[in-house]
Each structure stands twice: as C-alpha cells, then as structure tokens.
BAGUVO-434319 format. One record per residue (C-alpha): x negated, y negated, z negated; residue in one letter. Coordinates in steps of 0.001 Angstrom, whole numbers, plus 500000, padded with zeros to 6 digits. Last residue first. Layout:
N
+--------+--------+--------+---------+
|      X |      Y |      Z | residuo |
+--------+--------+--------+---------+
|      X |      Y |      Z |       A |
...
+--------+--------+--------+---------+
This chain:
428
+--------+--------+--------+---------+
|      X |      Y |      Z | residuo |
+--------+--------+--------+---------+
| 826142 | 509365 | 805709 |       X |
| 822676 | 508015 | 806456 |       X |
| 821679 | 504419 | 806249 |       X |
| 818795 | 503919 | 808024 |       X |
| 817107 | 500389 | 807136 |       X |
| 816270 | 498066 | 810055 |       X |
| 812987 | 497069 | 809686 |       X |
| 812638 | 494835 | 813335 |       X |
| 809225 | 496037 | 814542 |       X |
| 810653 | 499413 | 813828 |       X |
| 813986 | 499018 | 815081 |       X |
| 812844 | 497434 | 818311 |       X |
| 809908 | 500325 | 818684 |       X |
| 813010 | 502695 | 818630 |       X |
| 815031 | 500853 | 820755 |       X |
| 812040 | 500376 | 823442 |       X |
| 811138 | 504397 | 823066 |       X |
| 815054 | 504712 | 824518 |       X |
| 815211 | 501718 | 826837 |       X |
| 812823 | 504232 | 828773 |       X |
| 816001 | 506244 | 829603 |       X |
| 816551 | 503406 | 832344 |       X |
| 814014 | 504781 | 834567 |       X |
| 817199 | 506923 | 836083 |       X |
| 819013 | 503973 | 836739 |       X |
| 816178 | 502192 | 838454 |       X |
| 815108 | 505482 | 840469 |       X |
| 818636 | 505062 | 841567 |       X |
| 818356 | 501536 | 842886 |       X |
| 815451 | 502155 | 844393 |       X |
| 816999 | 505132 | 846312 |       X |
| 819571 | 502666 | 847419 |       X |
| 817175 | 500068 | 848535 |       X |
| 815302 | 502870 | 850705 |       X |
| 818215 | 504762 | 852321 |       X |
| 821457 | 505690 | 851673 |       X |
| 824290 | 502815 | 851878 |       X |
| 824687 | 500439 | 848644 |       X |
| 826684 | 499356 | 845982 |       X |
| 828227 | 503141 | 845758 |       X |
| 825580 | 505323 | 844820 |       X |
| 823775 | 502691 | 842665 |       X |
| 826952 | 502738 | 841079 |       X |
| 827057 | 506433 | 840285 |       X |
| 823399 | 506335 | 838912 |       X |
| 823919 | 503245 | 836493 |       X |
| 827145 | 505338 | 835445 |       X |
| 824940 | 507888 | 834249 |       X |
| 822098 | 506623 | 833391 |       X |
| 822662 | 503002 | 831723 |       X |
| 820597 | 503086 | 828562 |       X |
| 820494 | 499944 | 828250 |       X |
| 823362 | 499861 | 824761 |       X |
| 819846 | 501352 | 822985 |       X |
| 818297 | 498190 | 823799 |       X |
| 821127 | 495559 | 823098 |       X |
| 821965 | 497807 | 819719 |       X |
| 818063 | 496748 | 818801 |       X |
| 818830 | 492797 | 819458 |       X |
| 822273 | 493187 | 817856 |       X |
| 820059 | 494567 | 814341 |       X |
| 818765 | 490636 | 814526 |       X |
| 822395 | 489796 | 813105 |       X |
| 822682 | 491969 | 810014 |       X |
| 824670 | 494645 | 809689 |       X |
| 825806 | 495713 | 805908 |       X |
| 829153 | 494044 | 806265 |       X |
| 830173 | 494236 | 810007 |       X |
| 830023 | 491115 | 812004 |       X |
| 831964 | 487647 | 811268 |       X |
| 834487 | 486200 | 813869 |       X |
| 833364 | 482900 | 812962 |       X |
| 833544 | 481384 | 816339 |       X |
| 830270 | 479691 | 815145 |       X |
| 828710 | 482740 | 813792 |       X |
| 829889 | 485806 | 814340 |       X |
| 831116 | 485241 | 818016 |       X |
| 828613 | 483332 | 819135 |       X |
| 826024 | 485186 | 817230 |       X |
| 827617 | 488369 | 819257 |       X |
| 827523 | 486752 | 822653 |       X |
| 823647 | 485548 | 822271 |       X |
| 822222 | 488887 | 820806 |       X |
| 824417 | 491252 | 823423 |       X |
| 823070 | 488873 | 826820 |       X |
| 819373 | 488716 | 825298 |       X |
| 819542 | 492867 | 824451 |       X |
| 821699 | 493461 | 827592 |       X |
| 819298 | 491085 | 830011 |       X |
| 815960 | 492070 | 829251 |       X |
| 815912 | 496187 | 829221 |       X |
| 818872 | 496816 | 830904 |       X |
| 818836 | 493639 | 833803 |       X |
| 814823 | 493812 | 833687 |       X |
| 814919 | 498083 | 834775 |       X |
| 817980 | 497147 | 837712 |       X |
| 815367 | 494788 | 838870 |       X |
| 812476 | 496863 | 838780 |       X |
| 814026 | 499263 | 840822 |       X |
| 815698 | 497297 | 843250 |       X |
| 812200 | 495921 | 844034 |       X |
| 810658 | 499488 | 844993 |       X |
| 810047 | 502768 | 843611 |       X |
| 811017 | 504855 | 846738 |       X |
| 807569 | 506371 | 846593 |       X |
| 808393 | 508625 | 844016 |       X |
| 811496 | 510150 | 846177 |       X |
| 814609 | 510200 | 845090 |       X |
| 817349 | 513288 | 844656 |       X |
| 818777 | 512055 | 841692 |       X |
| 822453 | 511681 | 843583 |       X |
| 823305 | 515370 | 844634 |       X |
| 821739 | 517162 | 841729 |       X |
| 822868 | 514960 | 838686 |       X |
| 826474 | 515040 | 840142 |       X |
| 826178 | 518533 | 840561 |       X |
| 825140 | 519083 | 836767 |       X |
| 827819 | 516537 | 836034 |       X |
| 830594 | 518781 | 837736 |       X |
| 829516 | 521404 | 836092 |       X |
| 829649 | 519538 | 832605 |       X |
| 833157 | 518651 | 833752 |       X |
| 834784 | 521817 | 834582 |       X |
| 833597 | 523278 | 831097 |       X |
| 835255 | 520291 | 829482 |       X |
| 838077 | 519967 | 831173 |       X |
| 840364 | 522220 | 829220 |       X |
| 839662 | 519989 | 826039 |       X |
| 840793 | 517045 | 827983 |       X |
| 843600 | 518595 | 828695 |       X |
| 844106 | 519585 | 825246 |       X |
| 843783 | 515892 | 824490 |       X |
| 846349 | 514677 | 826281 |       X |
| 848869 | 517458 | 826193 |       X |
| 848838 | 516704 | 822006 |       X |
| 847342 | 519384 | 819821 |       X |
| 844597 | 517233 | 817875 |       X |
| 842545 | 519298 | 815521 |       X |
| 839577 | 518532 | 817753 |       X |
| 839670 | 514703 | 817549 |       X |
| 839445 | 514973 | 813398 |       X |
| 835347 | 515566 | 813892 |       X |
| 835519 | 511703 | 814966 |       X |
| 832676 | 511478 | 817841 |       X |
| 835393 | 509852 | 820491 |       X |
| 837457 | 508595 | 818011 |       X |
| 840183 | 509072 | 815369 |       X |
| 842975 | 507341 | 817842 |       X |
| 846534 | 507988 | 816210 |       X |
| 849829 | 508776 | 818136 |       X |
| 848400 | 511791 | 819708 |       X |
| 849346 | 511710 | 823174 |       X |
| 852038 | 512499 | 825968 |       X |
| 850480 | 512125 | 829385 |       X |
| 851626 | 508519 | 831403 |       X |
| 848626 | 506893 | 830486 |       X |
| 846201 | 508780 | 832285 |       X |
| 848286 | 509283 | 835262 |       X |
| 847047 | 505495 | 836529 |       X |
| 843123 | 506572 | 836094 |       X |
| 843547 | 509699 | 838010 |       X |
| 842187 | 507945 | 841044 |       X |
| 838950 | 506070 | 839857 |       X |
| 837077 | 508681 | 841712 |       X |
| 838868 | 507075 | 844711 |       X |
| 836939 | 504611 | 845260 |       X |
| 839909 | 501998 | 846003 |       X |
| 840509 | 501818 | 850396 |       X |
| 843928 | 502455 | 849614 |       X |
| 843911 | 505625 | 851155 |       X |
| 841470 | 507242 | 849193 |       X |
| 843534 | 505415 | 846242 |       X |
| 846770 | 506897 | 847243 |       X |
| 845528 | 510180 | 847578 |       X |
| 844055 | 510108 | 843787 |       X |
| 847350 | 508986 | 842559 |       X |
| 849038 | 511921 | 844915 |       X |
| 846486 | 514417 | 843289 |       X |
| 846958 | 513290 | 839254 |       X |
| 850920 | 513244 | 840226 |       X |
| 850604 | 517022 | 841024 |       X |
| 848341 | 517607 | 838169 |       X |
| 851002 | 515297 | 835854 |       X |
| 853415 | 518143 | 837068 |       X |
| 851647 | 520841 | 836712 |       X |
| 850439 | 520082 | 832781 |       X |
| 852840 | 521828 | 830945 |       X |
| 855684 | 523155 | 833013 |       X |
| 857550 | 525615 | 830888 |       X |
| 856003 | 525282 | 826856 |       X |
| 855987 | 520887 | 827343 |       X |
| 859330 | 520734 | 829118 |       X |
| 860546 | 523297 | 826900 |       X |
| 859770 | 521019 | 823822 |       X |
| 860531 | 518017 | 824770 |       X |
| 863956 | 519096 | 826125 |       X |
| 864648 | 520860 | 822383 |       X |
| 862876 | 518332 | 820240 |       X |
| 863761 | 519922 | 816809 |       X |
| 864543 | 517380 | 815119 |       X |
| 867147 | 516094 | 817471 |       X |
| 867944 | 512476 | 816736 |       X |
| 866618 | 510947 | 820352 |       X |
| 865750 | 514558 | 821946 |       X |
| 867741 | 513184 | 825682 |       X |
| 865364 | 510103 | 825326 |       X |
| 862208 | 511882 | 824428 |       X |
| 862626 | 514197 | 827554 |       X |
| 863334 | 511164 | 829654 |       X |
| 860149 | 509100 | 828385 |       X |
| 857699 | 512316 | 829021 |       X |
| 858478 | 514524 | 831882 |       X |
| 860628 | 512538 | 834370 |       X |
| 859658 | 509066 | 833707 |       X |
| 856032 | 509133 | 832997 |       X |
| 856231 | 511507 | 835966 |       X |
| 857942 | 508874 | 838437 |       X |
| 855942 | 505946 | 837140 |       X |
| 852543 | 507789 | 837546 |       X |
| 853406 | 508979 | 841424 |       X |
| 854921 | 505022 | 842032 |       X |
| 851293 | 503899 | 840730 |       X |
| 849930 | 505894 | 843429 |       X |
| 852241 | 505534 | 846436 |       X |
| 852534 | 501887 | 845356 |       X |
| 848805 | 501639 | 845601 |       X |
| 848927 | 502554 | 849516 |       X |
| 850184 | 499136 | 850034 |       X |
| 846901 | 497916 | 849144 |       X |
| 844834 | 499226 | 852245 |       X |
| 841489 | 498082 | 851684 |       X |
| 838600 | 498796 | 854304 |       X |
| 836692 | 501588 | 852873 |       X |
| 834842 | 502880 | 849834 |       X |
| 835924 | 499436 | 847784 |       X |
| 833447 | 498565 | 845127 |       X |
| 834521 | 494813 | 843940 |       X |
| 837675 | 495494 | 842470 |       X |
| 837785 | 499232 | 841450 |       X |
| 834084 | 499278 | 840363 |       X |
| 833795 | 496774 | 838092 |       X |
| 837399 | 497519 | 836593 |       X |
| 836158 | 500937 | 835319 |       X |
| 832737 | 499583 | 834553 |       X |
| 834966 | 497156 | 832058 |       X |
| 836417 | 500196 | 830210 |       X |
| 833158 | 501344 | 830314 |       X |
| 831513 | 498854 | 828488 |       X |
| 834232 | 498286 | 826060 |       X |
| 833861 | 502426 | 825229 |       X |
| 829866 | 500996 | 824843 |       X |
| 830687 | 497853 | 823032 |       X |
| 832664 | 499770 | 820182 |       X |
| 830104 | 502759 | 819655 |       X |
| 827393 | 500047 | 819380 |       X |
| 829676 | 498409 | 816411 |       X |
| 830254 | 501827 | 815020 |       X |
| 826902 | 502653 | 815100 |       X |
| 825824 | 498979 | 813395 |       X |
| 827856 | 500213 | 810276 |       X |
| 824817 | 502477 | 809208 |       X |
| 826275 | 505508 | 808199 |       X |
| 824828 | 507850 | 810756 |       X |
| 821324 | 506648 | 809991 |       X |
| 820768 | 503231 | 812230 |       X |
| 817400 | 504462 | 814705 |       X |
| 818949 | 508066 | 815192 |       X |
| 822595 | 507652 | 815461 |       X |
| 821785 | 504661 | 817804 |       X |
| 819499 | 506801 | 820073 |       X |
| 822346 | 509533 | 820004 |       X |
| 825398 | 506872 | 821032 |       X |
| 823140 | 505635 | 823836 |       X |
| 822674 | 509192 | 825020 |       X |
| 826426 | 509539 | 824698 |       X |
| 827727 | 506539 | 825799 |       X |
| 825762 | 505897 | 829015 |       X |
| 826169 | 502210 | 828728 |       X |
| 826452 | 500184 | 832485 |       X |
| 825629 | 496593 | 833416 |       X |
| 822082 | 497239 | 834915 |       X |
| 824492 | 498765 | 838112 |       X |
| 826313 | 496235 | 838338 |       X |
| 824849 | 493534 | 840672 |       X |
| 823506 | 496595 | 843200 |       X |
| 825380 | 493851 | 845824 |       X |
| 822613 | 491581 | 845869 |       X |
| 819880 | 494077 | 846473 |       X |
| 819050 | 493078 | 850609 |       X |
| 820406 | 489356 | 850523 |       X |
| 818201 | 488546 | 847249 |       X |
| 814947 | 490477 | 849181 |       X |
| 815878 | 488436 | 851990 |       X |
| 816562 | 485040 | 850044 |       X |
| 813113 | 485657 | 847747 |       X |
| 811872 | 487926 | 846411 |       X |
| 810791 | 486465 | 843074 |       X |
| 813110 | 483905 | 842365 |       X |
| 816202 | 485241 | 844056 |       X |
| 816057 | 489084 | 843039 |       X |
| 815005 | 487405 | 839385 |       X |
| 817741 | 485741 | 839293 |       X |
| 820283 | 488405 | 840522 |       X |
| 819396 | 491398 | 838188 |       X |
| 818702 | 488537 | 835218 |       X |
| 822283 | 487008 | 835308 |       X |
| 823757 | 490213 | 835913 |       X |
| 822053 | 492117 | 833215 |       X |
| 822969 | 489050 | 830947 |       X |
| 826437 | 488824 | 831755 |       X |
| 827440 | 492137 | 831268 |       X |
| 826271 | 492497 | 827480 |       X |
| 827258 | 489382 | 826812 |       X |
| 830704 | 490498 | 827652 |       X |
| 830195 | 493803 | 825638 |       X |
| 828722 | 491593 | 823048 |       X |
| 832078 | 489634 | 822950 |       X |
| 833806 | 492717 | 822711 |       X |
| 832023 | 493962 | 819900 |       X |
| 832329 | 490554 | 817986 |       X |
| 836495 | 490811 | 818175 |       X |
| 836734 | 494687 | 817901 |       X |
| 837190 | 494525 | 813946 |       X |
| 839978 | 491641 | 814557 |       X |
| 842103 | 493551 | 816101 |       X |
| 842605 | 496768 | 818131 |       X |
| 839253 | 498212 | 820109 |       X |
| 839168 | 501405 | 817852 |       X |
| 842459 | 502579 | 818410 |       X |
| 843993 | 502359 | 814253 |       X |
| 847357 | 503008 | 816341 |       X |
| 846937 | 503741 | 819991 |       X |
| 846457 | 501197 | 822694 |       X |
| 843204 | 499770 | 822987 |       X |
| 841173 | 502944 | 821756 |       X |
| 843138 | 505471 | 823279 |       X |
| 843455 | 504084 | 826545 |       X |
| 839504 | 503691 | 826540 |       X |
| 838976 | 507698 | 825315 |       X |
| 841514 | 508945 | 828364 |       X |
| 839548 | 506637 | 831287 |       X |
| 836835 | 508570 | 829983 |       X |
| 838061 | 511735 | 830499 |       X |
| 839580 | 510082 | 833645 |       X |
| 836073 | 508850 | 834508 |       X |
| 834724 | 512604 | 834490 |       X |
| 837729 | 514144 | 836265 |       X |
| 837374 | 511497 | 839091 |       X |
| 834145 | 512739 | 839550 |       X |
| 835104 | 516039 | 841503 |       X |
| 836847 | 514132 | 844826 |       X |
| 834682 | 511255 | 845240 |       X |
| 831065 | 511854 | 844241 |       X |
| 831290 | 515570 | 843852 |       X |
| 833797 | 516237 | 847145 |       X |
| 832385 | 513458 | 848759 |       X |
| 828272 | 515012 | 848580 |       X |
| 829886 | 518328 | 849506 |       X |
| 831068 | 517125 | 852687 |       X |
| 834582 | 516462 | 853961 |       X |
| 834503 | 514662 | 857332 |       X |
| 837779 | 512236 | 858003 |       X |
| 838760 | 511066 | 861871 |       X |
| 838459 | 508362 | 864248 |       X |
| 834491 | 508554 | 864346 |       X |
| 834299 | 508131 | 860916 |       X |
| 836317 | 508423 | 857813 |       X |
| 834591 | 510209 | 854820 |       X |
| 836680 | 512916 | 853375 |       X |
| 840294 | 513960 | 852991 |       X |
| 842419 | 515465 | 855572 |       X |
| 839253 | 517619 | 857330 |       X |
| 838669 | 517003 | 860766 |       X |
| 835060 | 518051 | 859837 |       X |
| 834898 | 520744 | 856556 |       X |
| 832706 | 521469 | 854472 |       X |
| 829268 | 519506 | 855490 |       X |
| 826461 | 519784 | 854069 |       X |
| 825600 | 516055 | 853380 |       X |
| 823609 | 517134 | 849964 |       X |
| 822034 | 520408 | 851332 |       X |
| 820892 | 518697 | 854097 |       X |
| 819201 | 516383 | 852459 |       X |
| 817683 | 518726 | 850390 |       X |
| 816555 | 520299 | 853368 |       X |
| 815055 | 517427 | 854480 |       X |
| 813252 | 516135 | 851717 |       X |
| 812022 | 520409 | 851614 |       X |
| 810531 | 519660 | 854820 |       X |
| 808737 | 515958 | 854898 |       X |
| 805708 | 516851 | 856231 |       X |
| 805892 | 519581 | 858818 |       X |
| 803367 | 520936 | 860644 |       X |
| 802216 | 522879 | 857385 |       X |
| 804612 | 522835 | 854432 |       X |
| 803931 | 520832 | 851880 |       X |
| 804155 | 522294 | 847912 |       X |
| 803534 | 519278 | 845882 |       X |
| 803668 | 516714 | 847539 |       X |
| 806307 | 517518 | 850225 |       X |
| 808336 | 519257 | 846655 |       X |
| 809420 | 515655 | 845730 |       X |
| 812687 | 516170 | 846990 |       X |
| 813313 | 518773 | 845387 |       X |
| 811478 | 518194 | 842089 |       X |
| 813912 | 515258 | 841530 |       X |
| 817104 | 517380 | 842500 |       X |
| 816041 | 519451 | 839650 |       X |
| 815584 | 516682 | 837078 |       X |
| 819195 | 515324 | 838270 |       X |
| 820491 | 519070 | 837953 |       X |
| 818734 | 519695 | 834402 |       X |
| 819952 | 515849 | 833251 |       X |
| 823428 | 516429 | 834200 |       X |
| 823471 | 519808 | 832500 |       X |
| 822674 | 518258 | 829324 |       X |
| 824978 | 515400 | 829210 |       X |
| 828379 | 516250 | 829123 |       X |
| 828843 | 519432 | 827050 |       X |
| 825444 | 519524 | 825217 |       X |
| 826055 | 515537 | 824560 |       X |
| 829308 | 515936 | 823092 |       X |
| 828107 | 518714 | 820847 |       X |
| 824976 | 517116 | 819431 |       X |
| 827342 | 514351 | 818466 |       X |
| 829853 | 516451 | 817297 |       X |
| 827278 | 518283 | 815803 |       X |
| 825786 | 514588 | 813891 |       X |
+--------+--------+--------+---------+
C-alpha cells in the first residue's frame, strides 16, 4: 500500500491542489467581486493561462502566419509529453517485456473489459447527446466522444486497493484494464485529435530520430559487445553520454509531431522504445520497480519531481471552470463513466469469461466486474486533457471539464457498489 500511497503523492496530489486552486480562481467573482467589474479575477485567470511567452516564437500555436508560445502550450503541449511518456514507458513494458503484465492468456478478459470499457462510455456519451438534445446539442458535444473513456490509474488503482483488500485478485484485473486503457487513450488521441491540419510526412522526421538512436546507442553497442562480458561499448556509451542523446531524439520526435499536425504531447512516445530496459516488467505498484538500474527506468525516476510540477500546472491551467458552466457536456461525460464503463466492462468480460471461455481470475467472481466498472470511471486526469483537446474554449469545453472533474464521484459509487454487492476484502 506505500507504493501506492507513494505513486499517488508524486503524481496525483499536486494535480489536485493546482486544479482545486484554479477552481477558486475563477470562481472568486462570487465570492470576492470586485466593484464595477464583475467578472475580474475570471479574467485574470484567463490571462494568466494564455500569457503569452513568446509571439513569433518557433514552436507554439500557429495563427496569423506565424507560431505564439504561451504558457497554456508549453504545459498542455510542450510539458505533458513527459507525463504520457512515463506512461507511454509502463504500457511498453507491459506488452513487450517478459512476464509484462498484458502478455497471454492472463490479459485476455482484461482486455476485453478495456474494450467494453470504451464502448460503453461512447455508446452512452453519444446516445444520450442524440436522444435527449437533440441534433444541435449532438452536433455541439459530438467530438468530446472520449473523454468518459479514460482511467486515472492511480486514484482508480487506490479506490480498488480499498474496496478489494490488496490481495484480492480483482486489483490486478482493474490494474490490467486501466494500463489497457491508456494504452488505447494513447491511440485515441493521436488518430482522431489532430492540433492542426496533418502533415504526415513530418512523421518520418520523428520515427527516423527513434530509428537513428535505437541504432546508434543501443542495438550497435550490443552488437560490437556480442561475447564480451564485460560490455565495454555498452558500457561507456551508457557512463559518457547517458541520456543526451535519446533527449536530443526525444525533442526532434516531439518536433516532428508539432509539425505533423499529431498533438504533440504524444511526441516522446516513438523514443520510448528505443531506451535500454530492464528485461523483466514487475509493475507499475511492484515494490521490485525501484531496484531497477536500467536507463529506462532511472529516467523515469529522474522525472518524477519534474512531473508532479508539471501536473500541478496542468491542474491549474485546465480546472479553471466556472460553476455555472455545468451544462449538457457535463452530464454526458458523468453517464458515459458512471453508466457506460460498469455496463460496457460487465458485458465484455462475461463475454470473454464465459462463452469465449477465457475464464477470470480464481477468487473473482463475475458481479465484482460491475464494481471494477465504477472505480475504472474515475477518468480525471486524462478525462481533463481530452476535454482540452475535443473542443475549443468556451462553454461546451468548460462542460466538458467540469464533467471530468465530477468524475471523482464514481468513487462513493464504487464503494456503495461493493457494499450492495458483498465483495469480501482480501488483504495481503
């Protein structure tokens, strides 16, 4: 349970103080107005988020025949990409590395919940925008599809923890569908999120920047130490240059996507793989994960701090919403988490435990997918950064967020789940 504790101290805490913060903020006009005029501190914290760094600048927004750097892009776009490649770093792992946690069989039902667990938000998000609002409402919130599809892993991972018992096998399973999850989210948001008018050929510059250091500073090295116990190239490439040159490839890859028209948050993603790792996965929460030496993970170890700044800036530039912006994004982003995961997780894992057969873990039974569907809603974080992207500021996209934010109510609904439901804690 520290590691647990730990991980969410590091990456969650501080995102939560600077989205609570950027709440009062904007909500100060009710609380504190200032005479003659009403909607001052909205303003300034507007202002504060769209200050702007740097105009002509060779990254940034493009408008106006040129690029604008403001600190808003250089959390969302430039700053962020750290976060998903930390978490771009946990999915490799578990896919590709021995014992990774979403190899064989073991991951079948998991990944069909994940599935289930992205086609129900959708199918309810999008319904429900048609039913009830109507084509104009549909045509206005349409493209805020994803954000119910997200699973803030470590909040979720907590609730779990706390409603299962640390031994329960049902953690593991939710642990499973929320690393599927984002490995999904990833996808989500490079194909049908561009930040600008796409520009594939720019790809090549990034994937050709991960080719050329996976080549120079980790397969060539091996080759020349084939036999050599000692690792001699290995080893001096790894004591001389360490890191620099996958940083260097890191910033073209992230260049390429800006260019590409890709959000380019998602721009370390093709380095990732190219950094000599561990070659055993023990797990996001595994207690074994600090003992590990490899470049991979102490990079990731070095980002830490970085990160949970980052996150508390995150949390302070995007949670800035008004009360009153509650509107029908809102609710619909709250029924795609709160209805559609626990329906969409329940039907996809019975198919695939019971007539596909693929079986669930021993000691889970089937009705405990129902509470994993409600903890798996907690979307937050990613919710948020979606809701930032699907749609341009102003009243749907503040909606949107409020939705995302909301979303730690699936929370109390977990734990009422697990009650009405029995399920026995099985502590470690």
């Amino acid at each position: 349970m520290y590691r647990v504790w730990n991980f969410l101290t590091n990456y969650s805490l501080l995102l939560i103080f600077g989205a609570i913060t950027a709440l009062i903020w904007a909500n100060l006009d009710a609380i504190a107005p200032v005479a003659g005029q009403p909607h001052y501190w909205a303003d300034t914290y507007h202002h504060f988020v769209e200050f702007v760094i740097w105009d002509h600048a060779p990254i940034g927004h493009y408008h106006d025949g040129h690029r604008t750097l403001t600190f808003h892009y250089l959390v969302n776009d430039v700053l962020m990409a750290l976060f998903f490649a930390i978490a771009a770093k946990e999915v490799w792992e578990a896919v590709v590395l021995k014992n990774g946690s979403l190899r064989g069989k073991k991951a079948a039902t998991p990944l069909f919940a994940t599935v289930g667990g992205m086609i129900g938000p959708i199918s309810i998000y999008l319904g429900l925008a048609y039913v009830m609002g109507g084509p104009s409402v549909y045509n206005a919130v349409a493209n805020g599809w994803a954000i119910p599809t997200a699973t803030d892993i470590a909040f979720s991972y907590l609730i779990g923890r706390l409603i299962f018992g640390g031994g329960h096998p049902a953690v593991r399973f939710l642990l499973l569908l929320a690393i599927a999850d984002d490995a999904a989210g990833l996808i989500i948001l490079a194909i049908f999120y561009p930040s600008a008018e796409l520009a594939p050929i720019w790809l090549l510059f990034s994937f050709g920047a991960a080719a050329l250091v996976f080549v120079l500073f980790n397969y060539l090295p091996r080759h020349l130490d084939r036999g050599k116990q000692d690792r001699p190239t290995s080893t001096w490439v790894r004591q001389t240059l360490s890191f620099w040159p996958y940083l260097i490839a890191g910033c073209a890859s992230w260049y390429g996507f800006m260019m590409s028209g890709l959000h380019p948050a998602l721009g370390l993603l093709p380095v990732v793989p190219t950094i000599p790792h561990a070659d055993r996965a023990f797990g996001i929460f595994s207690d074994a994960e600090k003992y590990l030496h490899d470049l991979l993970n102490q990079i990731e170890h070095a980002l830490k701090h970085p990160v949970e700044i980052i996150l508390f800036f995150f949390g302070l530039l995007n949670a800035g919403v008004q009360f009153s912006a509650v509107g029908p994004a809102t609710w619909l982003v709250l029924a795609g988490l709160l209805i559609g995961k626990p329906i969409g997780i329940f039907i996809f894992g019975w198919l695939a435990a019971v007539p596909l057969k693929l079986g669930i873990p021993q000691g889970m039974r089937l009705v405990d997918l129902i509470v994993i569907g409600f903890v798996a809603a907690i979307g937050f974080t990613v919710s948020l950064f979606v809701a930032s992207v699907a749609f341009g500021p102003g009243p749907v996209q503040d909606a949107a967020k409020m939705g995302a934010l909301l979303s730690f109510g699936a929370a109390i609904a977990a734990i009422i789940a697990g009650k009405v439901l029995r399920v026995e804690k099985h502590e470690l």
